[in-house]
N, C-alpha and C positions, 0 to 999 in steps of 0.2 A: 573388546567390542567397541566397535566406533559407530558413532550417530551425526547424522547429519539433517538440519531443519532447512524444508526447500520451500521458497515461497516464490507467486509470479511477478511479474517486471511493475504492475499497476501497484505493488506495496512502496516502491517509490525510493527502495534501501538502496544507499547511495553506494556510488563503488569503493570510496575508503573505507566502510566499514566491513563489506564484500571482504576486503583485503586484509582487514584487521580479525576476521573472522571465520575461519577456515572451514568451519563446519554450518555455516549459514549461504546457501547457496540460493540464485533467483534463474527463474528459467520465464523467457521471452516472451510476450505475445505476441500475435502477428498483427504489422498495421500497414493502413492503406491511404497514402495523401495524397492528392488530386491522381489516381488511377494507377500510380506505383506502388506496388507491393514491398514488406520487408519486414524484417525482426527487429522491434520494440530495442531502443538505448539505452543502457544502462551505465556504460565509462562513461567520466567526465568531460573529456573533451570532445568526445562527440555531442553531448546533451550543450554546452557549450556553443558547439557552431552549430547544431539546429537551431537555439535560440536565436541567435546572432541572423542565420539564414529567415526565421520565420515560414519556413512552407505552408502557413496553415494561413498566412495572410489573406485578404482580400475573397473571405469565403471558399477558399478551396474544401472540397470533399473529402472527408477522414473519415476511418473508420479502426475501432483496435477491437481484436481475436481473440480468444483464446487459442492457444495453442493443440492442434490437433492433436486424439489421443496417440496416433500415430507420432506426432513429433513430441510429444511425451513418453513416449517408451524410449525412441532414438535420442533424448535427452540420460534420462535416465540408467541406458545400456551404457554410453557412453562416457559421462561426469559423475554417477553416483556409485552403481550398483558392482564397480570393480576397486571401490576405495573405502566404501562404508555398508555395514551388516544392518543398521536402520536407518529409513528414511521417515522425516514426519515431515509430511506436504500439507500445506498451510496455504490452502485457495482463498484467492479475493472472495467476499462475499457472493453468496448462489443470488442472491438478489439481484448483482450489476454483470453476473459473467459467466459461462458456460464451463468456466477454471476448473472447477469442484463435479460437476457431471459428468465433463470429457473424461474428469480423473479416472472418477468409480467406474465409468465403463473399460478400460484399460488395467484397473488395480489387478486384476485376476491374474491377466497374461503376463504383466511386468512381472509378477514372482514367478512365473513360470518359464520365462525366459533369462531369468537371472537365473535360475539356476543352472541352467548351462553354460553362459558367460562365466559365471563362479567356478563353474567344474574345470572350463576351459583355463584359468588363472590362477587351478591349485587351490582353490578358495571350496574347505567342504562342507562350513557353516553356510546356513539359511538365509537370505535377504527377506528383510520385513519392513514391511510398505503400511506405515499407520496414514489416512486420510482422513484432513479435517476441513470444514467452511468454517476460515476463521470469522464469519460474521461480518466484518471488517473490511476496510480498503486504505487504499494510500497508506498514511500516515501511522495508521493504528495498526497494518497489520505488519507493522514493521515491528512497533511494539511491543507484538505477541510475540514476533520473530526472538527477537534477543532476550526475552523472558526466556521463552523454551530453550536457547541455546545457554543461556544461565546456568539454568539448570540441569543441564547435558553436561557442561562443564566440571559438576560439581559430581558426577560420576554415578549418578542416580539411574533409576534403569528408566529407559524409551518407554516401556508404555506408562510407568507412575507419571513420568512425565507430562506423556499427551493427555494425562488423565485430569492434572494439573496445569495446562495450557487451557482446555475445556472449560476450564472452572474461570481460570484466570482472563479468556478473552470476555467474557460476560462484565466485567468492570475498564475494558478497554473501551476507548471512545475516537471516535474519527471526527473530527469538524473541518468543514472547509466551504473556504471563499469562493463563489461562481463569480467569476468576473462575466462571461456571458450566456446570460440565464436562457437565451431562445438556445443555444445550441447544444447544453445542458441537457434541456427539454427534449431536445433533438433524439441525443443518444439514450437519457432513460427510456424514450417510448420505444426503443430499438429493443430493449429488453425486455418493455413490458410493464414500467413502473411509471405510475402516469398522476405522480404527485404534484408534480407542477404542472397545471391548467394553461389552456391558450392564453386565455385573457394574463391570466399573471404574469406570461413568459413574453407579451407585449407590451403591457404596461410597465414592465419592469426593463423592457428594451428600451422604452419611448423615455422612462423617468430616468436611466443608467441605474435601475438599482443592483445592484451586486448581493445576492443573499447569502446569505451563513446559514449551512444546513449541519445535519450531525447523522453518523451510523453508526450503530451498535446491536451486535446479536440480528444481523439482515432485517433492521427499522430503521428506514432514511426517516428524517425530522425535517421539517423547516425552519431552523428558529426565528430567523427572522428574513423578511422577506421585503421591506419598502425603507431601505439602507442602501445607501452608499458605499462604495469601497471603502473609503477615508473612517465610515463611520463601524463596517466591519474589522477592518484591520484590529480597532480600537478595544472593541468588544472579544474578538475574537484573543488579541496577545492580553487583556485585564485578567480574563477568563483565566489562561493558564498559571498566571502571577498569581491569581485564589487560589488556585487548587496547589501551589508549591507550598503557599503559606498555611493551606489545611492538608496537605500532605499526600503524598503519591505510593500508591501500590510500588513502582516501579522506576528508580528516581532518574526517570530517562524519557526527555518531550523531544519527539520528532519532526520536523517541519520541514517543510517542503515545499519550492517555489517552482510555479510554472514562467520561467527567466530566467537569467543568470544573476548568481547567489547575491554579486555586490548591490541588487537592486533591494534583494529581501535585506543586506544586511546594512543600508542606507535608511533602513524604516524605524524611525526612533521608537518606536513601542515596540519592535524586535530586541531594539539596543537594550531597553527595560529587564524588558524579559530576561533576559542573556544576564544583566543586572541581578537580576533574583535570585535565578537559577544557581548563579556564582554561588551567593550568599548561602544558597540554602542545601549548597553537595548536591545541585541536582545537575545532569550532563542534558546538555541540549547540544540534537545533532540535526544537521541543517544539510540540505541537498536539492539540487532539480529535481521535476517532477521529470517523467520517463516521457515517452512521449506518446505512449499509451494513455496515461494518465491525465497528459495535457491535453490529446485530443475529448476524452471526456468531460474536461473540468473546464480546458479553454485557457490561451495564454494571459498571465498576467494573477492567477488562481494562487491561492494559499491552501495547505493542508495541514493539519496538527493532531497529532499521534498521541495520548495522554492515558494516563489508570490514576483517575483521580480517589483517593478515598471516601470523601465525601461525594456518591453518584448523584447525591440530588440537585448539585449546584449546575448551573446554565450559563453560557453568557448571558451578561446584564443588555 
């Protein structure tokens, strides 16, 4: 029996781990910059010369999809359901994205259509489609990712698993940097979540503030909102260096830059981090944000993926 955990392109899982991880697969969004359409980046060197190109400069118009449920069957007929007997699909949070509803309207027909791709391939065992809202985005739901595939690894059955992914995305945590809060503003009202107010998303334009929000279990946070970049970065990488030193569910911080990587990794309080992390066996993996990801977050954006033990701690 082979299993495989599928998550969408907004989890931000960089393509060497994709590579290093054969059972951990990401399936596209669809995005739209200044009026061209396309399928969300996930290799490195294209995330790479988008940066480098910036399409998203001088206010152009974005927007990033979810993947129709229709191009989610044709995902899945094609990359999953003739190489692995389970899938656990692991949607960006139902809060930021239509990932997780487009799914369960399709879950039905995807096993009912495998099974005749399967019958076609010799294959007489059953395909089974577990679906979850990892709660999660970017960073964190990367997180969940290489939990689950953990312990898939370790040969454990698919549903104990997702039943223990369930458990374990509740102590997962996403925090991330807006570098620009109006357009931030922009895409959550696109969804529906209207935690940042006019006035905030102006005055934080007019002051440059950069705020530090957090998600967990589909509950965005504000933590902090009349900050700086300079002054989030700070907060935001101290933050992680606590919870290494009170300890991790899961000894693996994910992060993720909206740029290319030598900018995040010129950032002395990343160097810190990287620093601790050494120190403490814990692996920090580092990557572009997608460009899904950046059109919502906005260039210049940090994201950090963590399962802190101690849940009560916050950036200072």
């Amino acid at each position: 029996m082979k299993s495989v955990v599928i998550v969408d392109s907004m989890s931000n899982i960089p393509a060497h781990v994709l590579k290093t991880r054969s059972n951990v697969r990401a399936i596209p969004l669809n995005t739209q910059i200044a009026g061209e359409t396309g399928l969300d980046l996930i290799e490195t060197e294209q995330l790479r010369q988008f940066y480098i190109e910036n399409p998203l400069k001088d206010g152009a118009k974005a927007n990033a999809t979810s993947p129709t449920p229709e191009q989610m069957l044709v995902f899945l007929l094609n990359e999953v359901i003739p190489h692995y007997d389970y899938a656990i699909f692991q949607s960006t949070s139902a809060l930021l994205s239509d990932v997780f509803m487009h799914l369960k309207e399709c879950a039905v027909t995807i096993e009912k259509e495998a099974l005749v791709v399967r019958k076609m391939a010799g294959i007489t065992e059953p395909f089974r489609l577990l679906v979850s809202n990892s709660g999660n985005s970017s960073s964190g739901q990367t997180i969940l990712a290489l939990y689950t595939d953990a312990l898939l690894a370790k040969g454990i059955a698919p549903e104990i698993v997702s039943e223990s992914a369930e458990r374990f995305k509740k102590v997962v945590k996403t925090y991330s940097i807006i570098k620009d809060i109006m357009q931030t503003r922009t895409r959550m009202r696109m969804v529906g979540q209207k935690t940042i107010s006019m006035a905030s998303a102006v005055s934080g334009q007019l002051q440059k503030n950069t705020p530090l929000v957090s998600l967990c279990n589909d509950e965005f946070k504000i933590n902090h909102l009349k900050i700086n970049y300079q002054q989030a970065i700070k907060s935001l990488f101290e933050y992680a260096e606590r919870c290494i030193e009170h300890g991790l569910h899961l000894p693996i911080i994910h992060v993720s830059y909206a740029g290319r990587l030598r900018e995040l990794h010129a950032i002395k309080e990343f160097q810190s981090l990287q620093n601790k992390a050494k120190k403490y066996g814990v692996t920090i993996i580092s990557g572009m944000m997608s460009v899904s990801a950046c059109i919502n977050y906005s260039i210049g954006s940090v994201s950090l993926g963590i399962a802190p033990k101690d849940e009560s701690m916050e950036p200072a």
